[in-house]
VEXKEDREN-731427 format. One line per 4 residues: number of its first residue (from 1); for each residue x, y, z of C-alpha. Coordinates in nm, 2 decimals, decimal comma, always signed. Example, Ala and Ser with C-alpha at 12.3 -4.5 7.8 and 13.67 -1.06 7.14 Angstrom:
<pts>
1) +1,23:-0,45:+0,78 ~ +1,37:-0,11:+0,71
</pts>
This chain:
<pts>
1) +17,62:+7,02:+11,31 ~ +17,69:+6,73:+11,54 ~ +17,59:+6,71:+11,90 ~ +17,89:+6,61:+12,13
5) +17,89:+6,54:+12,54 ~ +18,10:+6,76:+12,75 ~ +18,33:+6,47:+12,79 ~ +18,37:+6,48:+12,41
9) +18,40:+6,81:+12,38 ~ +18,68:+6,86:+12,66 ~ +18,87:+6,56:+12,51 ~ +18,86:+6,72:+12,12
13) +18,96:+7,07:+12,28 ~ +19,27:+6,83:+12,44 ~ +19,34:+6,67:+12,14 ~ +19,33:+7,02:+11,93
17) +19,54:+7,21:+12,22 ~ +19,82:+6,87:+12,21 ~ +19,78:+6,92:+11,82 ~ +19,87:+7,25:+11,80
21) +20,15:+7,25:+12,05 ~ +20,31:+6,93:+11,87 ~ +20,30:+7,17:+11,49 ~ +20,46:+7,46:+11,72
25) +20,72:+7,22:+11,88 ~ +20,76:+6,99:+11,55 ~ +20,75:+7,24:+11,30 ~ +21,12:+7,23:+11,22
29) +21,18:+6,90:+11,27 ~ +20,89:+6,74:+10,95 ~ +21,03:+6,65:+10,67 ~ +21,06:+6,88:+10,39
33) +20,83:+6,76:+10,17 ~ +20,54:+6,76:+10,44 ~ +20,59:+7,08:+10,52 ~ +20,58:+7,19:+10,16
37) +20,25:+6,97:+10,14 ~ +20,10:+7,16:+10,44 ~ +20,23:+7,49:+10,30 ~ +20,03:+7,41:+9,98
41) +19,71:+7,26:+10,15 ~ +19,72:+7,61:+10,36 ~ +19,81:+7,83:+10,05 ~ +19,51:+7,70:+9,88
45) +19,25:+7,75:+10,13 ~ +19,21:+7,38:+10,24 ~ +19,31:+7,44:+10,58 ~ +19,08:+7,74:+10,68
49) +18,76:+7,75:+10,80 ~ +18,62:+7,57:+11,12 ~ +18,75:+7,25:+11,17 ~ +18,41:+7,04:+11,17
53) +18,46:+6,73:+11,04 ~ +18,53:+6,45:+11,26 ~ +18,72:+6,19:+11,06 ~ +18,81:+5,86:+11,25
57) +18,92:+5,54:+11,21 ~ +19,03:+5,19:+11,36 ~ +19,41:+5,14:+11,22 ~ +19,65:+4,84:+11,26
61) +19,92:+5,03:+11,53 ~ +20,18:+4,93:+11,37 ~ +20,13:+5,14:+11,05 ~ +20,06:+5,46:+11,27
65) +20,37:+5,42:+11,52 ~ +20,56:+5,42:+11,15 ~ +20,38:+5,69:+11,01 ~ +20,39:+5,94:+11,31
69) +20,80:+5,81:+11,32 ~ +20,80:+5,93:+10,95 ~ +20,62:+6,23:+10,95 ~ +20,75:+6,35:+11,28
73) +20,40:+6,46:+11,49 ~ +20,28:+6,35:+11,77 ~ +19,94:+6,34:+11,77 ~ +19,66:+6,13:+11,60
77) +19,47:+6,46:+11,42 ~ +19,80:+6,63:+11,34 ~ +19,87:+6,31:+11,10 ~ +19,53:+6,27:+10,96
81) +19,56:+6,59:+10,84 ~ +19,93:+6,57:+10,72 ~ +19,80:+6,24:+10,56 ~ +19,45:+6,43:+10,39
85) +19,66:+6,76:+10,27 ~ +19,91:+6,51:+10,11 ~ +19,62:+6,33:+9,91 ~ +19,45:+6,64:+9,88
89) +19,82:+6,84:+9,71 ~ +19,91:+6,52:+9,53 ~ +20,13:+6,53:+9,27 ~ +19,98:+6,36:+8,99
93) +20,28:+6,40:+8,74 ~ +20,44:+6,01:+8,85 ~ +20,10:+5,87:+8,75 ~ +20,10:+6,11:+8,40
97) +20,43:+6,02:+8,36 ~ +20,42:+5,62:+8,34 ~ +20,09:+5,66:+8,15 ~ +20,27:+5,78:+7,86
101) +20,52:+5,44:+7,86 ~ +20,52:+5,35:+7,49 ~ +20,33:+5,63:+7,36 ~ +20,68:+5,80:+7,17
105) +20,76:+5,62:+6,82 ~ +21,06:+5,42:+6,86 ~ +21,14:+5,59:+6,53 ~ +21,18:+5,91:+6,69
109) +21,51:+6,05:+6,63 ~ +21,66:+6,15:+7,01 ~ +21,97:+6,26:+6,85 ~ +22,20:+6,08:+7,04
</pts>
């Protein structure tokens, strides 16, 4: 398990207490579809256990004012892990779907 400072560990007990406010406070206001994404991730055990993975990254702002607009949270680990359950709960029927372009006999009789 990693070592953090006290300064670290006060700032991700910050970031967790603004996280968890901003769910409480935003809850109603996500779109649909995230919330169904978060209700999966949570209904299939992906979003118990301790939270200890630290997951960071350097991202153009631009892309994360517009994602935070879209998604409706607030804060930075609230929309990593809106952005890992919806990769994690993907839907992979689009991608099955166009996979099967040309794969029916233009023979086939549709009836109609």
């Amino acid at each position: 398990m990693p070592q953090f400072s006290k300064k670290q560990q006060v700032e991700h007990v910050k970031e967790a207490k603004a996280a968890v406010k901003s769910v409480r406070r935003r809850t109603a206001d996500k779109s649909g579809r995230l919330q169904e994404v978060l209700t999966i991730a949570r209904e299939t055990g992906l979003l118990k256990g301790a939270r200890t993975e630290l997951v960071r990254g350097r991202m153009p702002k631009a892309l994360v004012v517009k994602a935070k607009e879209r998604s409706g949270v607030a804060s930075d680990t609230e929309l990593i892990e809106v952005a890992l359950a919806a990769l994690a709960v993907a839907d992979e029927y689009p991608s099955w779907l166009l996979s099967q372009r040309g794969t029916v006999s233009k023979d086939l009789d549709l009836e109609f």
